[in-house]
Each structure stands twice: as C-alpha cells, then as structure tokens.
MARZATOR-231429 format. One line per field, with one value per residue (C-alpha): residue number from 1; x, y, z. Coordinates in steps of 0.5 Angstrom, whole numbers, plus 500, padded with zeros to 3 digits. Example, Ala and Ser with C-alpha at 12.3 -4.5 7.8 and 13.67 -1.06 7.14 Angstrom:
resi 1,2 .
X 525,527 .
Y 491,498 .
Z 516,514 .
END
This chain:
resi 1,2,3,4,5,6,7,8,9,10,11,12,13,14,15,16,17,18,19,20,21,22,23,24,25,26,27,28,29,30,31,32,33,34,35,36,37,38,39,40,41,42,43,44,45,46,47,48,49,50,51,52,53,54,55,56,57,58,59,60,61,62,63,64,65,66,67,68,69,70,71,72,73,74,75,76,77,78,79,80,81,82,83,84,85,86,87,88,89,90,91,92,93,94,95,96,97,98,99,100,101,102,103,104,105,106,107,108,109,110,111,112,113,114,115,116,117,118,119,120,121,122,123,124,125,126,127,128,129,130,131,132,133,134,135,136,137,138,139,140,141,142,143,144,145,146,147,148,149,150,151,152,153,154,155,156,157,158,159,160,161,162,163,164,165,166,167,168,169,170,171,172,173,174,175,176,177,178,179,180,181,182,183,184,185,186,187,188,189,190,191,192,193,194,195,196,197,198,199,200,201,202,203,204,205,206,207,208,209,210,211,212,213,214,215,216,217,218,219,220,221,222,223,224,225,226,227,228,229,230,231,232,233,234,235,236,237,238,239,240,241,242,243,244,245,246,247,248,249,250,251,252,253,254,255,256,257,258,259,260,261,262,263,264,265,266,267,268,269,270,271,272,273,274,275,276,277,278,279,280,281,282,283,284,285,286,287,288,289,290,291,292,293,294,295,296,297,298,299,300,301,302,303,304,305,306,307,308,309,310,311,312,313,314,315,316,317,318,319,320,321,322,323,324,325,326,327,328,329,330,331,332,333,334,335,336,337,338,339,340,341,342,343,344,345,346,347,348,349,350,351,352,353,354,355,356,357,358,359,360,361,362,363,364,365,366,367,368,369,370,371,372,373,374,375,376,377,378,379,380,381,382,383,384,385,386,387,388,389,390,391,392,393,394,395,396,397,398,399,400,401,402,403,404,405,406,407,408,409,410,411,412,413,414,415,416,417,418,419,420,421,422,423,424,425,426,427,428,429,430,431,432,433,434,435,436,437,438,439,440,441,442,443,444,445,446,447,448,449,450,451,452,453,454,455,456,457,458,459,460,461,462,463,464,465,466,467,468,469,470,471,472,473,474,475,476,477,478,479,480,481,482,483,484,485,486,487,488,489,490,491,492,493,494,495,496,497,498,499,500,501,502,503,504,505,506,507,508,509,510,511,512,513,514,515,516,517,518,519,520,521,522,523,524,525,526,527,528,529,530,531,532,533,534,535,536,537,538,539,540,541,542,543,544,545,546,547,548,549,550,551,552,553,554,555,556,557,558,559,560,561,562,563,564,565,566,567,568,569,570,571,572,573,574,575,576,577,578,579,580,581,582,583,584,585,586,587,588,589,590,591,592,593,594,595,596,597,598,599,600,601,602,603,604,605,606,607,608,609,610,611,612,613,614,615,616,617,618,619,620,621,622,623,624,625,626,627,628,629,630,631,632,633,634,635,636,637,638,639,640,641,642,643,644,645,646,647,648,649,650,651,652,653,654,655,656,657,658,659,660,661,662,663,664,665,666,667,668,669,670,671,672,673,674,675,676,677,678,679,680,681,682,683,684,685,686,687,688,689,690,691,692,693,694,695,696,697,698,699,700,701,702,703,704,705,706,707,708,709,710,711,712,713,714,715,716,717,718,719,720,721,722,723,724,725,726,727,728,729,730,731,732,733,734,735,736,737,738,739,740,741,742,743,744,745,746,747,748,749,750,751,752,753,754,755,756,757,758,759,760,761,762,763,764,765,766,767,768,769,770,771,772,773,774,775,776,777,778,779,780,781,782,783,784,785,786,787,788,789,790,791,792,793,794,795,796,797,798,799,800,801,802,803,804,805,806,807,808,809,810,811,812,813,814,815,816,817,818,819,820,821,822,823,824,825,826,827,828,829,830,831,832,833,834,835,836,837,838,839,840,841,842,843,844,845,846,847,848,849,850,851,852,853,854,855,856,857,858,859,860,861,862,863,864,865,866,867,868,869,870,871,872,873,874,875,876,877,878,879,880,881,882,883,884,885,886,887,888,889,890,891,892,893,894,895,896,897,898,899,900,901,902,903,904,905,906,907,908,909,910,911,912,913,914,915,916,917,918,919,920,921,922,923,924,925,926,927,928,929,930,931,932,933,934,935,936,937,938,939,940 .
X 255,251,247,248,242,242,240,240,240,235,239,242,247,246,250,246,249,245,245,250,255,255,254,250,250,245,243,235,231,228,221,223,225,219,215,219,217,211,209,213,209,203,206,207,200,197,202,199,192,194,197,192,187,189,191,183,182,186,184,177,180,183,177,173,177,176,184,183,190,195,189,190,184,184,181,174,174,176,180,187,189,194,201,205,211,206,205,198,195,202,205,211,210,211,215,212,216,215,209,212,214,206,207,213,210,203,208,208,203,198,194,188,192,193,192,185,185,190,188,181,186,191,185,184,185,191,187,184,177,174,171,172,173,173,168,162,163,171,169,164,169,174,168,167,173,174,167,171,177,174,168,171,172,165,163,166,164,156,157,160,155,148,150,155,152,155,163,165,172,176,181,183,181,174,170,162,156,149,145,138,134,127,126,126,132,133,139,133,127,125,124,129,135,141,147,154,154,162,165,171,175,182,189,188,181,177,171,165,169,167,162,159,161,155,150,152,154,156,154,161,167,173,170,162,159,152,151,144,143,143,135,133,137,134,127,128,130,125,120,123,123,116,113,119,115,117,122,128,126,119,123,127,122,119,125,124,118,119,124,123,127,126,128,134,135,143,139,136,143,147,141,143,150,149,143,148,153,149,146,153,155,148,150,158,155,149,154,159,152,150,158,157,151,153,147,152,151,147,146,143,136,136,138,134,132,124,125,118,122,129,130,129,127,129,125,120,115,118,115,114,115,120,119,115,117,114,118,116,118,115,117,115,122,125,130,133,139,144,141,146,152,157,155,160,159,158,152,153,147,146,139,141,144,150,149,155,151,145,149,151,143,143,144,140,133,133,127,124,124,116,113,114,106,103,104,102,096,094,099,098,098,104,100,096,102,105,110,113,113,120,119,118,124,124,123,130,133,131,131,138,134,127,124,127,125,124,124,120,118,111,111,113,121,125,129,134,132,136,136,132,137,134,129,123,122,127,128,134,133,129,134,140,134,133,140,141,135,138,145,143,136,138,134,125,124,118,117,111,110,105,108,111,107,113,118,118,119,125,129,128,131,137,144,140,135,140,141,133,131,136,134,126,124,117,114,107,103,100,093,091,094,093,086,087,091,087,084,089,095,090,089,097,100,095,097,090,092,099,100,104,102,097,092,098,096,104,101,107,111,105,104,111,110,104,108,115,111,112,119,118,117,124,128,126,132,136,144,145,147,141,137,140,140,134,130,135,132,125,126,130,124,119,124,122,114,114,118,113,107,110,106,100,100,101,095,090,091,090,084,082,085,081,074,074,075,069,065,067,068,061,058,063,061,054,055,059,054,048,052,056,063,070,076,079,073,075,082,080,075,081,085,080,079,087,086,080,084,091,087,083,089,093,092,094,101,099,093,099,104,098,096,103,105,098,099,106,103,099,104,108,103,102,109,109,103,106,112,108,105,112,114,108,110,114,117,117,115,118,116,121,119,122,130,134,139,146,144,138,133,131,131,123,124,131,127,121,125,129,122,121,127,127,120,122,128,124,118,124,128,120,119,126,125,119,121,127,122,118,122,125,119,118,125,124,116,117,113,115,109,108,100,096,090,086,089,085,089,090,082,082,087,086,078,081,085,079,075,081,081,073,075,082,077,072,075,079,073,070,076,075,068,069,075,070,064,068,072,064,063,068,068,060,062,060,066,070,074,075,082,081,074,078,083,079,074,080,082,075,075,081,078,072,077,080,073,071,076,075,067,070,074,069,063,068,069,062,058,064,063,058,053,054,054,050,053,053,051,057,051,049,055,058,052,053,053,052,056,048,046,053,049,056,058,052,056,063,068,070,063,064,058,058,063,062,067,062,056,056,054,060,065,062,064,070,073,071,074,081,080,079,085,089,086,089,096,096,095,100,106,103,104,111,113,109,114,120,118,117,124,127,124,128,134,135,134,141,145,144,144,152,154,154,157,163,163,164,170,173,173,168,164,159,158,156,150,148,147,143,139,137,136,131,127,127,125,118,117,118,114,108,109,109,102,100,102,099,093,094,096,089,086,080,083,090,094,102,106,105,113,115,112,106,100,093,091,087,081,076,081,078,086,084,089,094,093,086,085,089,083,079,084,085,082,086,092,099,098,097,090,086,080,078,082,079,072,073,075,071,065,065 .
Y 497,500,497,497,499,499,507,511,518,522,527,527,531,533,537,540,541,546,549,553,547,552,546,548,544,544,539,537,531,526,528,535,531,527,533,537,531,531,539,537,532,536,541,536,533,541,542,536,536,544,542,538,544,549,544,542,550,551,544,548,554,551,547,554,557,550,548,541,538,537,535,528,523,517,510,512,519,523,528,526,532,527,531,525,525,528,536,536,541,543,545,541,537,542,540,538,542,548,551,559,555,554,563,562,558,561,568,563,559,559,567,564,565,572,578,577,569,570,575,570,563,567,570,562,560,555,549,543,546,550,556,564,564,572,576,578,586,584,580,586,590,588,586,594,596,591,595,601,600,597,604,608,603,600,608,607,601,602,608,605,599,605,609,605,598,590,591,585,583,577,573,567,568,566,565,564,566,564,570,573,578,580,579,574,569,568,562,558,561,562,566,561,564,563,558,557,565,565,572,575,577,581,581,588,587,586,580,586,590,585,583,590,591,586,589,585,586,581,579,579,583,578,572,572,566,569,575,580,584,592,591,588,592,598,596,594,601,604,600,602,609,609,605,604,599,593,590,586,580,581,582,577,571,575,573,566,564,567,563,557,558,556,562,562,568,568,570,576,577,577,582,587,587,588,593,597,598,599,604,606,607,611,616,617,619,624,627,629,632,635,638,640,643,647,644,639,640,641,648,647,644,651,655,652,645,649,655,658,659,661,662,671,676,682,688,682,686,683,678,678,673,672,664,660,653,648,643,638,631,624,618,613,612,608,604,598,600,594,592,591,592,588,593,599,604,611,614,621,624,632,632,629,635,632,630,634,640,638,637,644,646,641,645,652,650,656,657,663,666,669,666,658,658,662,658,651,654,658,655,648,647,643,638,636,633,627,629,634,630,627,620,614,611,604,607,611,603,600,605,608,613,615,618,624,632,635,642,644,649,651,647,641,640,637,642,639,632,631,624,624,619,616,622,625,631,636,643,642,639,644,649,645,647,654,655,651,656,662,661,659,663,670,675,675,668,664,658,654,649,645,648,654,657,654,654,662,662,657,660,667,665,660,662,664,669,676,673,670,678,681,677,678,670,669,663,660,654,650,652,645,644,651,648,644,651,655,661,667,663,662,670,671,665,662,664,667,672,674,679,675,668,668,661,657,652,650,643,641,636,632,630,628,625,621,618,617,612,608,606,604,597,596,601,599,594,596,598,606,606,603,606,613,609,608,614,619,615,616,623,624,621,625,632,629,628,635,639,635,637,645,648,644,646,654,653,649,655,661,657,657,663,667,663,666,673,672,669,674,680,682,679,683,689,688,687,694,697,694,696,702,699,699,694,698,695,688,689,692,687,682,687,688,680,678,683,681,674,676,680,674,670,675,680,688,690,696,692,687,693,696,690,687,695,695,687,690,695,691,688,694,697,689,689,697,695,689,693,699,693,691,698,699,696,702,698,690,689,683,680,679,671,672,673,668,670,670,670,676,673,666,663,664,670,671,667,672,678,674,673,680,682,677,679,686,685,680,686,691,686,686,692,695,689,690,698,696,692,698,702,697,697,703,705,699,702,710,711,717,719,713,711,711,709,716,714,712,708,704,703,701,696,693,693,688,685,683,680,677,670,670,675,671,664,668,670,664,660,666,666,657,657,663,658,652,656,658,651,648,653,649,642,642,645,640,638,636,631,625,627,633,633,628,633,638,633,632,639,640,634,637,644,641,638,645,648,643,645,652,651,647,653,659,655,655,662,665,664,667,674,679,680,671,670,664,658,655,649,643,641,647,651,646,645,654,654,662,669,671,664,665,669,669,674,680,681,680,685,686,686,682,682,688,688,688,681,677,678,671,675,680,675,670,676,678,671,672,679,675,670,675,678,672,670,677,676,668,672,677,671,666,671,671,664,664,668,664,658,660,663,657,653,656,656,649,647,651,650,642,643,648,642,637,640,641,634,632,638,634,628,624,623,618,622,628,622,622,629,629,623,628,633,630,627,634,636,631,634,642,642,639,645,650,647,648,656,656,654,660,665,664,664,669,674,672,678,676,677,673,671,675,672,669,667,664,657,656,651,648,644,637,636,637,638,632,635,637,631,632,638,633,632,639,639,632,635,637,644,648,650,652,651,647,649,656,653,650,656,657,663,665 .
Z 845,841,835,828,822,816,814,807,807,805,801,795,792,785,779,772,767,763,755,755,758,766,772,777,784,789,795,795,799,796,797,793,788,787,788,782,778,778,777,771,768,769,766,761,761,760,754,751,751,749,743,741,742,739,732,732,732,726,723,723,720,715,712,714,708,704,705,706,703,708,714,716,717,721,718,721,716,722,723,727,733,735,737,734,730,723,722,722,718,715,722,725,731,737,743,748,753,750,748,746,738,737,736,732,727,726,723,717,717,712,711,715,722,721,725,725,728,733,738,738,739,743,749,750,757,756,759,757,758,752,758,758,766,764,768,764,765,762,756,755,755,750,745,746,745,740,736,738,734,727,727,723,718,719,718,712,710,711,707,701,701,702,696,692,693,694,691,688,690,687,693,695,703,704,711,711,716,717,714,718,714,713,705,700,699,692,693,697,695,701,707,711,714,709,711,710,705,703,704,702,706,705,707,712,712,719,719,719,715,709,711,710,703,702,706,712,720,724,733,734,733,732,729,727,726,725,720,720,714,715,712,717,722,719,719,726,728,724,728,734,733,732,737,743,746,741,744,741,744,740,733,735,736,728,725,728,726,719,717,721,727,735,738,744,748,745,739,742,746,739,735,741,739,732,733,738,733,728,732,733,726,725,730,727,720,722,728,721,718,723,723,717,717,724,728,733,741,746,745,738,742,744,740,733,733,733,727,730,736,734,727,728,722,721,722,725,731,738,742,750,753,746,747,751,755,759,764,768,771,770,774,769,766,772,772,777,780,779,772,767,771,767,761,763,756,757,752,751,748,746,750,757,762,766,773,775,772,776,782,783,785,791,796,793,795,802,806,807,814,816,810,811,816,811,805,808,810,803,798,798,791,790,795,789,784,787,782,786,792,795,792,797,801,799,791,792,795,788,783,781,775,778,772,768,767,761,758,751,747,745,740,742,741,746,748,754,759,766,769,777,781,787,788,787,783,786,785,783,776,774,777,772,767,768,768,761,758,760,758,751,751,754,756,756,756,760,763,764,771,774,781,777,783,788,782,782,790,789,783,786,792,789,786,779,782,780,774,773,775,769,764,766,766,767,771,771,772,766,764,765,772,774,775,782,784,789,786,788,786,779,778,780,776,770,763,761,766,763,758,752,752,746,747,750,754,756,758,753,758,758,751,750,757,754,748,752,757,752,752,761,760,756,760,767,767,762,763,764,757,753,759,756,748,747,751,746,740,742,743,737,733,737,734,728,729,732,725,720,724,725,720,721,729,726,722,727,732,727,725,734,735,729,732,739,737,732,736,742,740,738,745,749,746,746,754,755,751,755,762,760,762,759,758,764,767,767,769,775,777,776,780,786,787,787,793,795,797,799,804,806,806,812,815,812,814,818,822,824,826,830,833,836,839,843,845,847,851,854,857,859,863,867,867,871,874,877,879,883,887,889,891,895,901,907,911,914,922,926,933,938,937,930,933,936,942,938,930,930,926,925,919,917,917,913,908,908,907,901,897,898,896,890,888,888,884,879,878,877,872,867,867,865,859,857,856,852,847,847,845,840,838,836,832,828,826,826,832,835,839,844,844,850,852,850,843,836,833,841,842,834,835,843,840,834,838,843,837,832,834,831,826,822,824,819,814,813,812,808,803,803,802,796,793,793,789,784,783,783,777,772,775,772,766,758,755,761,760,765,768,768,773,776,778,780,784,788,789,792,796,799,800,804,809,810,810,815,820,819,821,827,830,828,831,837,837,836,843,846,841,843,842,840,833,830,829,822,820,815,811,810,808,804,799,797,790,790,794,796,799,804,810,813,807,808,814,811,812,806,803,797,795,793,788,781,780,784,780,775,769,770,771,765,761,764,762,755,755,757,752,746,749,749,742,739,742,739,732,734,735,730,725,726,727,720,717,721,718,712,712,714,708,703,708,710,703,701,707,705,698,701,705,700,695,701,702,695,693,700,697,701,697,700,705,700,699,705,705,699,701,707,703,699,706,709,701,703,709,707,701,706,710,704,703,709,709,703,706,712,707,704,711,711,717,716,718,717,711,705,701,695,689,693,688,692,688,684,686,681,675,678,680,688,693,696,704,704,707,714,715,718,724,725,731,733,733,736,737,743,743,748,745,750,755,755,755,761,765,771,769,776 .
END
C-alpha cells in the first residue's frame, strides 16, 4: 500500500500580459522567480540611490549660477535630494524603473544643463560611489582630446584677449573659479588667491573659452574648478625657458607661499595641465607666423635659422668648407623607461629627426677587412671618449631615451637632435645626421666630431659613402678632443691643419651640452612627450640666446683672428729670414712627420710584399727539399722472416710499405701545393721572374725577415715614446685649464701603458740580435722629455733627429705659421658672414613688416599683432646687432664691406654709447675662438 504525502509543486506556470495587450506564457520554478525578484530590486535600489546623485549634482549647478528658487531645504536648512513625490529643483519626480527619463528632461531643463554639463553628469559611472574607475591613461586620453577639440577656439581667444584686452560681455549664465596668479589682487588687496570670481559664460561657448576672454585658462577642460591667470603662466614659461632646472613643483610651492596656501601635489597636477595647454596654444600661434613668414619645417634649421650661414650674397667670395657643423652625443638627458606611461600624447618638434629615419642606418656600420688589427693598435682614439662607447647593459634595461645627439653650426644654433634609445652613442645617429645635413645642405660642407677620426671611416664605408664623395664632405675631430687623439690622427684630422677652417675650434656641442644639462633632473622621469616638450623649449630659447649674440661672436673672432696675425706675422718673418726658409718649408715638415708616423705604424707596401714572397719561398724550398728526401729511397728489401706461407708479407711489414708510400704521397701533395701558392702569388704581385737566393731583392728581404720581430718592436716603441713627448710638451703649457690637463693626463697614462708593453717585447728581443742590443731601461725611457735624449733614435731607421721637424725651435714656429694661416682664413669667412648679416638686418624687418600687413588684408587681425609684436622684439635685438657691426666696421684692420650710406660715428659729444659696456666681456663669450685653444697646441 503506498503512503500518501502531502507535496506542492515546485513550478508554476505563469501568463504576463505586456504594454501592447500581447500575453506572454512561460513555466518558471519558484527559485527563478525569487532569484528575478531580487535582481529587480537592486536594480531598483540602484536606480534610487542615482536619482538622488544626479539631483544633488544639479541642485550644486543651479546654486552655481545663483538660481535658488525652485530648491527645496529641509527643516534644518538643507537641501532635500529625496526622489519623493516633489520636483526638486523644477524637475519632475523620475520613475524609479526607468532611469533613461532623466536625459529626456535635461533637453529642457534649465541652460545650466547644456552641453557643456552633460558630457561631465553623463561619464559618471551609474553607481552609488562618486569614483572614476577609468584607467588613468583613458582619463587622460579624454581630457586630451577634450583640449584638442576647444584649441582653435583657445587660440582665438588668447589672441583677442593679448592685443584687445578683458571683453566685457552682459549674460545671464554665470559660473565661478578660484584664481591663482602672481600679481596684486585689487578686490582683496592682497596677494591671496581670489575666490569665487564670476565668469560669463555664453550659450555656444566652452568654460576655457570664457575664461580666456578675461585672461584666465582653466586645469580642466570641461568643468574648471581652479582658473590660473595667463600672467602668471607666462612668467612661468619665461622662467623656465631661461633656467630649464625650475621645475613645476618649485613654481608651484612659490604661488603657495605667496598667497597663503598649503601646497598639495594636486596643485602642481593641475599647474601642468595648464602650463600644457598653454604651451600648446604658444605653439599653435607661432607655427601660423612662421607660415607666414616661410620659415616652418625642420628644413629651415638647415637652411636659415643661422643667416651667418645660409643667408648667401651675391658676387660674395666663396667659402670652402661653405658651412661648418659640430655633432656630438650627450647621455645626460636620460629618461626611465616606463615614466609617464598613462601620458599617450605624441610631441612633434622641428629639431628631433624621426627614429624611423634613424633606424635606417642600424645595419650600416661594416668592418673593414685587413684594417681591423691595425686600428686597435694605432687608432685607439675612440677609447679615450666614454660617449663613443656602447652604453652599459644594465643602463639599456632601465633608460628608454639615453641621451640625445646633436648637430650645430659654428655659431651655435641647433640644427637637428636625434633621441639615442637604449644605447650608446651609435654610428647611426650620426649617420641620420649626416644624411639630414646633406639632403638640405648640398655640397662642400664639413663636420666636426670628437671621434671624426672613426666617424670618417664609418660613413665612407656606410649607404651614404658615394653621396659623401660627391658632395665633398669633410670630417674632422674637435680642437679640444683633438688633443687625446694621437698625434698622427692630430696631423691627419685636427682643424689647425685644414685648409678652410679659420680659427674654428668646432667644440660647439659642448657648449650647448653645458647648458642642456640643466633640463636632466626634470626630464629623467618624465613622459616622452614632456621629455621632447621641454627639451624643445630650451633649445629653442638657446636659438634665441645664439641670433642676440651672433654680431657679438663675429666681432670678438675679428678681434682674435686680427691679434695673431699681428702678433705673429713679424715673428715668423724674422724666423725665415734668420734660417733662409720659406712657407713651403712648413708644409713640407708637416708633410714628412705625418709620414714619418704612418711609416712607424706599419710596414711600407713593398717591404710586406717582399717580405711575404721570400717567407713563400721559404717554404717552397722546404717543401722540395722534403719531397727529394722522399724520393731518394731505390728500392725497399725484405727478409724471408717478413713473408708468411700463404698471404706473402706479413702484416709489419704491409704497414712499413704504407707509411712509406703515405709519406711519398704527403710530400708530393706540399710540394705540388705550395707551387700552386707560389705562382698565385706571383700573378697577383706582377713577379715575372722568380727570385732565388743569388738575388738582391731575396738576401735584402730574407735579412729583414730575420731581424723584423726586434725591428717592428722598435719602431712601435720608437713612434709611442715620440707621441708621448710631444703630448708632455702641451700638458705643462700656462693657461691650461683643468679639464683639459685632465684629458691629456689620461691620454698619456694610456700611452705609458702602451709603451710599457712595448719596452717588454724589445727587451725580449734585444739579446737574441746580433751583435746583442742593450736592454733599456722603464724609468729611464719614461722620463725622455727630448728627441736627443732617446739613444734608441740615434740608431733609428728612419733617422728622426735629423729632420728639420723635430728640432723644438723649428716646430714652435711651425705651429705659429698655422695659426696665422688659419687667422687669415677666419678673416676671409668672417668677412663674409658679416655682410650676411647685415643683409639680413634689413631682410627680416620687411618680411615681417609684409606678413603682417597679409595678415590684416585677411582678416586676422590679432594675428597681424602678433607679427608686429614679433617685429618689434626682432626690432630690439637687430638694432643691437647694428651696433655691434658699427663697431667691426670701425675696426683698425677690418677688411669686408661696409653697407651703402655707411657713416663712422662720432665719439666725443658726452652721450656715450649704450653697448660699450658688453666690451669687458668679449673675451667671455659665445664665439668660437681659439685663442686659447691655439696656445694650448703642443710646441714641439
């Protein structure tokens, strides 16, 4: 019998009738349903507790613009966000199941809900939590393209506001901002910040776009709290453009303590915010003047931001090299890989070259078959610079950006700037660089390089070689670097020895180096795009700084450039007159030490030739030799113990005759070999009659071979030792500074390494000769400071001491007689930079003054006062460099032209003269003299 329960059933069948009278029937259990009913109410729940948000937002919003009216307070005076039966604040009460009617009613609500209000209400997470749980780089994605968007119209704005002043404009929608700036507050009457200043805003308008017509940009694109007056971000950009090591957190703790505020790092957050934009709007005006005026693109840094260089007269005497450039790398503008990643903007800047362009020359570097052994051990200069050097691997892991390589021209304008990523200083940025000058540069230009040495091998030898040859480029190391080079890569590569290059010292990069330095603190963690933002302000500052003292530089090298040849001019005569020699005599003398040390370096061409075809030989005679002992042998003999009954010879004797035939067969196989290498040989080399051993050239070449270990061992040590006295002579000179003692100390620390290894193998070699030769001494050979006192060299085999070049009296005029060579050139050149300039004094003014005038027949009016306030800057610096010509035009010994109209100025009337005063500091400057460099040149 089965048992009756009493059960109820777990499903249920249920029928819903929707809006549109449609039934719809489903089966569902009780546990779905209960599951339904809950999701429902939170669902329910949330839409509640964002109703009573987003009726406080605009309940702030209303009393924001001072509509007060329809807000309903509670007892206690507050304000009701209740989602009752009440329309609070004018609206109706929403339905708590549909939450999509709020954005129906904001289109009617009152102007405060206009498009401005409803992107910032409408990104609002819908959550009970007042949180932007979107990433930081999105959120600072949208705020930049939110920037983006309003700039033309910020553009706009700053310029009406600059040259027109605050607008006055009547409306009914008002918003406030709390104001930070640097100046007296008339409305407090103090330097506190001002609270609560009402702006009026339009209908169609953006936030910063009102607050821009009265001098103020906000720290947020959409809603700004805190407003910063331009003044004030104009003091800080022309702060920081003058002294890159002020940093945004120092300005910002200044604004602090001047108005009584404690500083936040969110302050310093929304500073550079504004200072970006602000930047950005900068940019956006002086990118449309330099349209104008035709000087846009990073072609024009080539091509005429220096008009010494590139602003060409006609019927001018040609100059060769035409323009003269240093390049060099610095690896103080690191940055950490990973700083600012959430900061996704790009910074595009005229001076930086692209790295895609950079990476076309990775693979360029090549070796050079037969030349690699000689260059370590002769051509070490690139040892001496750390910059050369590949960076260390644990620096590649932390640094994205390692430093920067930079090309300028003599007079110190920044001509194009390639970002080194996670290396050292590569041969390709210098390759990029090369590339850039010869493509906008053209032909006859020339580069100076503290390895130019290595520099010239690599780019001869790169993609760019053919075009390098065509177009005649010139590459030498620095004066100053040229100093830690040994001496034959000196005579080969220094500027004082090349035809052209005036007193140019083309130790630009370090200059600018000694100034860019300053930025590394700020940038080391920075984002890419203010690591590129703020190196592109100082450099363009620097541009500034180098045009205002152009005419400055000009005059101080026609001041240096006419004193050495009036202080060595007579000398030099007296010297020629007292010994009976000539100019020629000087070149030559250069010409036979440059020899004189290549020829210590290696071995002559025919020497080696010689000396390979008698080892060659050598070998072919061992090899007959060998093979005649082989065939000497008539017949072999065998005893009746070495056969067997049934197999003939046993097996020792089998083996004997094998080794005898391999042994035959071994010989004949060298022989026939090194008869082929012989004759190969001898075709390769033109030897049409074989050498034996009754012939000269044989015994010569088999006498050197015998003696060439001991022989290489004292020339090496013979060119070390002479390279070191010479570089002794300028490390003792007066007037040399500490770096550059530092330097040559080196250089020579590393030389008597070198010669200690050299004086190891000579001694090892010198009982083995005969007649022996005497053993010398490290002490002793260290401490020659003169040719005569090294014994080594009376023996000598290329008899330096009796060269006229290695007498000290002939070599300290020698290197007078360059100087004076090189002055004469620097007067040549400067003479026509001189006119450039002043050519281009009268140019500027007209283009500018045509620009503007286009600018106002278009209609853009504020940007025609843009251009005319730039006229009237350029004006200031351009009568300073009139003054400054003025003064090289009434030069005793100036020998350029003088403009039309010219008139000498009349000194004596008591009104004085407004630049004499920079006269003390001529020998301080910025120019390129070599003044000390030259004096500093080793008097050997």
């Amino acid at each position: 019998m089965k048992s009756k329960w009493w059960t109820t059933s777990n499903r249920v069948r249920m029928s819903v009738l929707s809006s549109s009278l449609s039934l719809t029937t489903s089966t569902a259990s009780i546990s779905q349903i209960r599951r339904a009913r809950l999701v429902r109410e939170k669902q329910q729940e949330e839409a509640r507790a964002n109703t009573r948000s987003m009726r406080a937002r605009l309940a702030e919003a209303c009393m924001e613009i001072g509509d007060t009216d329809d807000l309903d307070c509670g007892s206690n005076g507050g304000l009701d966000y209740s989602d009752g039966d009440r329309g609070t604040i004018g609206l109706p009460p929403l339905d708590e199941d549909n939450d999509d009617e709020l954005d129906d009613e904001l289109d009617d609500a009152h102007p405060v809900y206009s498009k401005y209000f409803q992107p910032f209400m409408h990104s609002q997470p819908r959550s009970h939590r007042r949180h932007d749980t979107r990433p930081r780089a999105q959120r600072n994605r949208h705020a930049h393209q939110a920037w983006q968007a309003q700039l033309p119209t910020l553009v706009d704005r700053y310029l009406a506001w600059k040259h027109n002043g605050p607008e006055e404009l009547a409306g009914d929608h008002v918003f406030h901002v709390d104001v930070i700036g640097v100046f007296w507050c008339s409305s407090t009457d103090s330097l506190e910040y001002e609270r609560h200043v009402n702006v009026i805003q339009k209908a169609d308008e953006s936030a910063n776009a009102a607050l821009l017509r009265v001098g103020l940009l906000g720290c947020s694109p959409s809603q700004p709290r805190i407003a910063i007056r331009l003044e004030c971000l104009e003091l800080y950009h022309q702060i920081r453009r003058r002294q890159s090591s002020f940093s945004l957190q120092a300005m910002m703790k200044v604004l602090c303590a001047l108005q009584n505020i404690t500083y936040s790092h969110h302050l310093r957050a929304q500073l550079s915010a504004a200072f970006d934009v602000y930047l950005n709007i900068l940019r956006s005006v002086h990118t449309l003047l330099k349209q104008a005026l035709g000087r846009d693109g990073p072609a024009w840094k080539l091509r005429g931001a220096c008009p010494a260089c590139a602003f060409e007269q006609p019927d001018e005497p040609p100059l060769s090299p035409a323009q003269l450039h240093s390049m060099d790398g610095n690896q103080s503008a690191k940055r950490l890989d990973g700083s600012g990643s959430a900061d996704s903007r790009l910074f595009h800047s005229d001076y930086f070259i692209p790295h895609a362009e950079v990476e076309r020359f990775k693979d360029e570097v090549r070796d050079r078959p037969g030349e690699a052994a000689r260059e370590k051990r002769f051509t070490t200069c690139t040892d001496n610079w750390t910059a050369a050097k590949a960076i260390e691997e644990n620096q590649i892991q932390v640094f994205e950006q390692t430093g920067i390589f930079v090309m300028a021209c003599r007079h110190g304008f920044v001509e194009c700037i390639a970002e080194m990523k996670r290396s050292g200083e590569l041969a390709k940025y210098g390759l990029a660089a090369v590339s850039r000058l010869l493509d906008v540069c053209g032909e006859d230009q020339a580069v100076g390089h503290d390895v130019g040495c290595a520099s010239k091998k690599t780019i001869a030898s790169s993609s760019l070689g053919n075009e390098v040859q065509e177009k005649r480029l010139k590459v030498v190391v620095n004066a100053f670097h040229g100093f830690a080079h040994n001496r034959l890569c000196q005579l080969e590569n220094h500027p004082l020895y090349q035809v052209g290059f005036g007193n140019e010292d083309l130790e630009t990069c370090e200059r600018i180096f000694s100034s860019s330095n300053n930025t590394a603190p700020l940038i080391r963690h920075a984002s890419e795009f203010h690591w590129k933002q703020f190196l592109d302000l100082h450099f363009s500052q620097w541009d500034s700084d180098k045009y205002l003292e152009l005419s400055r530089f000009l005059y101080n090298n026609y001041k240096q450039a006419l004193y050495i040849i009036q202080t060595h001019l007579a000398e030099l005569e007296r010297f020629k007159r007292s010994k009976d020699i000539t100019d020629d005599d000087f070149e030559s003398w250069h010409r036979e030490e440059l020899e004189y040390l290549k020829r210590c370096a290696g071995e002559s061409d025919t020497t080696s030739i010689a000396t390979q075809y008698v080892e060659l030989l050598e070998k072919l005679n061992f090899a007959e030799a060998t093979y005649g002992s082989v065939t000497q042998v008539p017949y072999l003999t065998y005893t009746p113990a070495e056969f067997t009954s049934t197999a003939g010879l046993n097996e020792s004797a089998r083996q004997g005759t094998n080794a005898i035939n391999a042994e035959y067969a071994s010989a004949l196989r060298k022989y026939q070999l090194q008869l082929n290498v012989v004759a190969n040989f001898e075709r390769q080399h033109n030897i049409t009659d074989c050498w034996t051993p009754l012939h000269r050239e044989y015994i010569n070449a088999r006498e050197y071979t015998k003696h060439r270990a001991f022989i290489r061992a004292v020339e090496e040590l013979e060119g070390l030792v002479v390279q070191r006295m010479f570089e002794l002579s300028k490390a003792n000179l007066a007037k040399t500074g500490y770096k550059m003692r530092k330097h040559i100390s080196k250089a020579i620390s590393r030389r008597s390494a070198a010669i200690r290894a050299a004086l190891e193998r000579y001694n090892k070699l010198a009982p083995r000769q005969r007649p022996p030769r005497p053993k010398l001494d490290y002490a002793e050979v260290i401490g020659y400071s003169l040719l005569g006192e090294f014994s080594l060299l009376k023996h000598s085999h290329y008899e330096i001491l009796e060269k006229p070049w290695a007498l000290p009296d002939n070599r300290e005029m020698m290197m007078k007689y360059y100087k004076l060579q090189r002055s004469q050139e620097e007067i040549t050149r400067l003479n026509v930079e001189i006119r450039r300039l002043q050519a281009w004094l009268d140019f500027d003014g007209e283009r500018m003054k045509v620009a503007a005038q286009g600018f106002r027949d278009s209609g853009s009016s504020e940007l025609a006062f843009e251009m005319e306030s730039m006229y009237a800057e350029r004006v200031r610096v351009n009568d300073f460099h009139r003054a400054q010509l003025q003064k090289i035009y009434e030069m005793p010994g100036y020998t350029g032209c003088r403009p039309i109209g010219y008139q000498p100025r009349v000194t004596g009337d008591g009104t004085g003269d407004e630049y004499e005063e920079d006269d003390s500091d001529d020998d301080d400057g910025e120019a390129f003299r070599l003044g000390d460099t030259l004096d500093r040149v080793p008097q050997y």
